[in-house]
N, C-alpha and C positions, 0 to 999 in steps of 0.2 A: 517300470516306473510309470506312474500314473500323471496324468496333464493337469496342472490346476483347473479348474475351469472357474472362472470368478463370474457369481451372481448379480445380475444387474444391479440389483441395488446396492450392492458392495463397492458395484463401480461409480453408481452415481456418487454414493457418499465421499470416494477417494476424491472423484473429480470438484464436487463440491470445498474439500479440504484443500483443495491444489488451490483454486479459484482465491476463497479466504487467505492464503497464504501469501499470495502473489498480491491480492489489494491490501495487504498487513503491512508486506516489506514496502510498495509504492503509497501506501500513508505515510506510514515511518519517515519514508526519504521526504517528503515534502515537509514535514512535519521540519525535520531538520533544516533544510533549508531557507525555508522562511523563518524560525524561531534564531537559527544559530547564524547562519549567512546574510539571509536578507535579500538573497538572489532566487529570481525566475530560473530555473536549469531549463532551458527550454528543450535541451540535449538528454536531460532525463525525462520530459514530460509527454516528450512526442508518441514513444512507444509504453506508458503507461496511464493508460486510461484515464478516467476521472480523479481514483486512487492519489497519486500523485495531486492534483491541482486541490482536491479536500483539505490536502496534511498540507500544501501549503499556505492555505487562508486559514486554518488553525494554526500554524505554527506563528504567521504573522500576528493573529491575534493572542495569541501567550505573549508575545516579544512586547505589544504594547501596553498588555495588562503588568508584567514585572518591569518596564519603563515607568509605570505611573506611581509605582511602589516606592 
């Protein structure tokens, strides 16, 4: 049986998809929070880069824009 051997670029591209992935789900989450909650998770935020703090200054402002509606 033969070894896969994966080409660098195959791996860059995974690794780039993994990255997109991870700041998707830690938008999301913020996103949530501030639109639906209205709370800082400071316990989500720690270990989620910027990702996290983006989706919750967008989420806060969807919350004020369907307030003023």
């Amino acid at each position: 049986m033969e070894a896969h051997i994966e080409c660098d670029s195959c791996y860059e591209l995974r690794v780039k998809r993994i990255k997109e992935e991870k700041f998707l789900t830690h938008f999301k989450d913020g996103v949530a929070s501030g639109l639906i909650d209205g709370v800082y998770k400071d316990e989500l935020s720690d270990n989620k880069t910027n990702a996290y703090k983006q989706g919750y200054d967008f989420g806060l402002w969807l919350h004020s824009e369907i307030k003023e509606e």
